[in-house]
TISEMAR-930378 format. One record per residue: x, y, z of N, C-alpha, C in turn. Coordinates in nm, 2 decimals. Atoms other than C-alpha are relative to their C-alpha. Example, Ala and Ser with C-alpha at 12.3 -4.5 7.8 and 13.67 -1.06 7.14 Angstrom:
BEGIN
REC/0.09/-0.12/0.00/1.23/-0.45/0.78/0.09/0.12/0.00
REC/-0.09/-0.11/0.00/1.37/-0.11/0.71/-0.08/0.11/0.08
END
This chain:
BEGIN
REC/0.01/0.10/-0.10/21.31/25.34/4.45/0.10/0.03/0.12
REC/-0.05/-0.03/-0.15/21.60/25.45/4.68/-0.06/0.11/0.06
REC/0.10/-0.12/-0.06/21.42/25.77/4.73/-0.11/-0.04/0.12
REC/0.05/0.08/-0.11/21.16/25.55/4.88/0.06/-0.06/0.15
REC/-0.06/0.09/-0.11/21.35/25.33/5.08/0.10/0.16/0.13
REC/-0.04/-0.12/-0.06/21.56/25.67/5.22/-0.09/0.05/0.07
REC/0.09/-0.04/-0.05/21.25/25.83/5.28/-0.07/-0.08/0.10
REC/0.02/0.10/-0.09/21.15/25.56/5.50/0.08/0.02/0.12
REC/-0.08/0.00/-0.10/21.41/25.55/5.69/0.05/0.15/0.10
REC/-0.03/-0.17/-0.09/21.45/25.90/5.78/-0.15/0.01/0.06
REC/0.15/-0.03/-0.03/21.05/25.88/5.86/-0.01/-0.12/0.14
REC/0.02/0.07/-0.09/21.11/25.61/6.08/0.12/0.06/0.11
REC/-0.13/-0.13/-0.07/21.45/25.84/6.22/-0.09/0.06/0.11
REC/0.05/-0.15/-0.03/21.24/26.10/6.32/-0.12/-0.05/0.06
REC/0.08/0.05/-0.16/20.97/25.87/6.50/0.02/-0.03/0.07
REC/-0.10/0.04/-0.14/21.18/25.72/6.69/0.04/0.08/0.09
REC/-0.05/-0.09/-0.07/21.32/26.04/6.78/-0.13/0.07/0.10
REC/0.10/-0.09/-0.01/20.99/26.21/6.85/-0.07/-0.09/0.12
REC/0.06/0.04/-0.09/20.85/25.93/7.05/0.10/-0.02/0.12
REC/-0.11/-0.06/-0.06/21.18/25.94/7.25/-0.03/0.13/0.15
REC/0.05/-0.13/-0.02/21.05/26.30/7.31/-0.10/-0.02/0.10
REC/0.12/0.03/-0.09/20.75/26.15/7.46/-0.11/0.07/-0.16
REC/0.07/-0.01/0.07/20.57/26.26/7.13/-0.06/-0.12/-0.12
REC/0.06/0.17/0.09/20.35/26.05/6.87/0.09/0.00/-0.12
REC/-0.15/0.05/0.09/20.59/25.86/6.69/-0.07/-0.02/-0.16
REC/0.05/-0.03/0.11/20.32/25.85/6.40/0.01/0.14/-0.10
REC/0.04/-0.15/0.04/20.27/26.22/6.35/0.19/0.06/-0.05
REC/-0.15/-0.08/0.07/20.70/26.27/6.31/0.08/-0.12/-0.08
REC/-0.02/0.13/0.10/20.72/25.90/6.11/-0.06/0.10/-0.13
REC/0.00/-0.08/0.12/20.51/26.11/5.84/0.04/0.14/-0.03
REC/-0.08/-0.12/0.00/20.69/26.48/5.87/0.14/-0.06/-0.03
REC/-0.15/0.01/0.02/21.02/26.27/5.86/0.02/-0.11/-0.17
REC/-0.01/0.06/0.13/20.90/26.09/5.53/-0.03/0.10/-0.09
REC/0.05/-0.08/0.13/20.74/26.34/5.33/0.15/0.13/0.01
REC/-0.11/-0.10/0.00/21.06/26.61/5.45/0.13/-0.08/0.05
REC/-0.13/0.11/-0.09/21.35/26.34/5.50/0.10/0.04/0.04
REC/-0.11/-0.05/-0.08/21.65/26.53/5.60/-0.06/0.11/0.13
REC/0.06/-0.12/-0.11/21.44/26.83/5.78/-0.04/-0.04/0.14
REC/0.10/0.08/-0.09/21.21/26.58/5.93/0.05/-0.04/0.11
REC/-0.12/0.01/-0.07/21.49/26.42/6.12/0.04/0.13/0.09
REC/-0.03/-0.11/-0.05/21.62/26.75/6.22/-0.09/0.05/0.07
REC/0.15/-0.03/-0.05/21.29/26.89/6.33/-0.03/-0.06/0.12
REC/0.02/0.07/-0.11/21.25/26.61/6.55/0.11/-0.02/0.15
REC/-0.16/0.03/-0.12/21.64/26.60/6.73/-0.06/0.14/0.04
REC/0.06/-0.18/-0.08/21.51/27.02/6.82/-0.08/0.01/0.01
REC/0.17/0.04/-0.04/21.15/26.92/6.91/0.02/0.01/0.15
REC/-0.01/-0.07/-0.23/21.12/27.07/7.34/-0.09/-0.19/-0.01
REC/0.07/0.10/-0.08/21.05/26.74/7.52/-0.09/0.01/0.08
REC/0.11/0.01/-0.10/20.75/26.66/7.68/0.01/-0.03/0.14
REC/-0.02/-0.02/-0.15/20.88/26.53/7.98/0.08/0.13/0.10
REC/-0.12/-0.06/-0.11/21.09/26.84/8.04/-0.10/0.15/0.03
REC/0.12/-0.06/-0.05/20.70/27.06/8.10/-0.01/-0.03/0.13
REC/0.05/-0.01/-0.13/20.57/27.14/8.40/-0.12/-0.07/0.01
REC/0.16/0.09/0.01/20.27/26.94/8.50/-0.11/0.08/0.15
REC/0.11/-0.05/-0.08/19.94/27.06/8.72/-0.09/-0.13/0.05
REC/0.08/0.11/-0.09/19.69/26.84/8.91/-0.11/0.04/-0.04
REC/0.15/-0.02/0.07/19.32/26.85/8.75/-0.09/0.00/0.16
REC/0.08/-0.04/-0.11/19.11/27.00/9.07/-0.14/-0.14/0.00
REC/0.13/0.06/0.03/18.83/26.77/8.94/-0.01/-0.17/0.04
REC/-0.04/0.18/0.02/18.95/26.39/8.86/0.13/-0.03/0.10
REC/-0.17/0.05/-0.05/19.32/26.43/9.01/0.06/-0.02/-0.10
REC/-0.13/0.03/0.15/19.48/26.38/8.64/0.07/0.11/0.03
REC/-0.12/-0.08/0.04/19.82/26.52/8.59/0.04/0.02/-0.10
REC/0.01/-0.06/0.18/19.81/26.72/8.24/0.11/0.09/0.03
REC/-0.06/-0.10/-0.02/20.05/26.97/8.14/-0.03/0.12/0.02
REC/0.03/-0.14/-0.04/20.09/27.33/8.27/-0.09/0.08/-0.11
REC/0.05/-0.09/0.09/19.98/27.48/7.95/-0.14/-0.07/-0.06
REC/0.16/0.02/-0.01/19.66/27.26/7.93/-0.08/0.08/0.03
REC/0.08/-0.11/-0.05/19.37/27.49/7.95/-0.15/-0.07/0.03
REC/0.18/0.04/-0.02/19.08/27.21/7.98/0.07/-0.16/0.08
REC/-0.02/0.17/-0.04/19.16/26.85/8.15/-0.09/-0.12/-0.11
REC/0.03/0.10/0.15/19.10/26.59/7.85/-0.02/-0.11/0.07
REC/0.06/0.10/-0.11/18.97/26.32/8.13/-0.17/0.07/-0.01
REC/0.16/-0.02/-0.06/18.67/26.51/8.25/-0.05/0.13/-0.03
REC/0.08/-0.10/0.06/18.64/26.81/8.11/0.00/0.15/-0.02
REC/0.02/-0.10/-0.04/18.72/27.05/8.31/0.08/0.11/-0.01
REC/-0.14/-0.15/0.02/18.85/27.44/8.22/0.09/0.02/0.12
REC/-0.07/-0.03/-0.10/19.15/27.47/8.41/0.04/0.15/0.04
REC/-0.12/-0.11/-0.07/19.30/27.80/8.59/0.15/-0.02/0.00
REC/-0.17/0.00/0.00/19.65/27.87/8.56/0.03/-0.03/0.17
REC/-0.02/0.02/-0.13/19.80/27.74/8.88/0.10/0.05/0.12
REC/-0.13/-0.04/-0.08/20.00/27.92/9.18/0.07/-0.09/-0.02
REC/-0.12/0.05/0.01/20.26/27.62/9.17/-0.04/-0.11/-0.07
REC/0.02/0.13/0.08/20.31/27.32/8.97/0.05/-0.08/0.03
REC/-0.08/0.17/-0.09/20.44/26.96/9.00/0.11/0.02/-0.08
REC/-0.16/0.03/0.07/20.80/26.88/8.85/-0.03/-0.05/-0.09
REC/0.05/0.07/0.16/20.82/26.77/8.54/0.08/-0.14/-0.01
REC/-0.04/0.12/-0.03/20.88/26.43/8.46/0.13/-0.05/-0.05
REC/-0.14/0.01/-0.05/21.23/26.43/8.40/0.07/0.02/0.07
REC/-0.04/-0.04/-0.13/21.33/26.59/8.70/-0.05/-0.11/0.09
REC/0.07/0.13/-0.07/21.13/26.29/8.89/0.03/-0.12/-0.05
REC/-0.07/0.13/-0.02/21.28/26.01/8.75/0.17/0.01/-0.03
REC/-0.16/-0.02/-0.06/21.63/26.18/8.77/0.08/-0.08/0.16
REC/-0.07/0.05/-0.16/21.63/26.15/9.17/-0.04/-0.15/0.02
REC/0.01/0.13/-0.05/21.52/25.77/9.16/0.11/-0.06/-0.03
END
């Protein structure tokens, strides 16, 4: 039973942390339950999403990240791009 309740709370640790990250707070809720100290861990050294480079989808105008290779809106295979946009921690730094 504390096993449980521990395991919980580290699973709920490590979502919080992950969506934090800008990641799904489901997907490191069960990594931080089924691995409860790791999972945690795992998630505090997890690269943040906002700290990617972002691109401009030629097609729709969505802003996906640089290493997107298809736009998940409309469809379309992207090209690697001469420059990119800031990433979104850099952009709500200067406000």
């Amino acid at each position: 039973m504390i096993y449980l309740a521990f395991a919980l709370w580290m699973g709920i640790g490590a979502g919080v942390v992950g969506r934090i990250k800008g990641s799904s707070f489901f997907i490191w809720f069960v990594i931080g339950a089924v691995l409860p100290g790791l999972g945690l861990l795992a998630a505090a050294f997890y690269r943040s999403d906002r700290d990617e480079v972002r691109r401009q989808c030629p097609t729709c105008g969505r802003i996906v990240k640089l290493h997107d290779a298809m736009c998940m809106s409309c469809g379309t295979d992207l090209e690697f791009p001469e420059v990119g946009i800031e990433p979104e921690s850099a952009a709500l730094q200067r406000r």
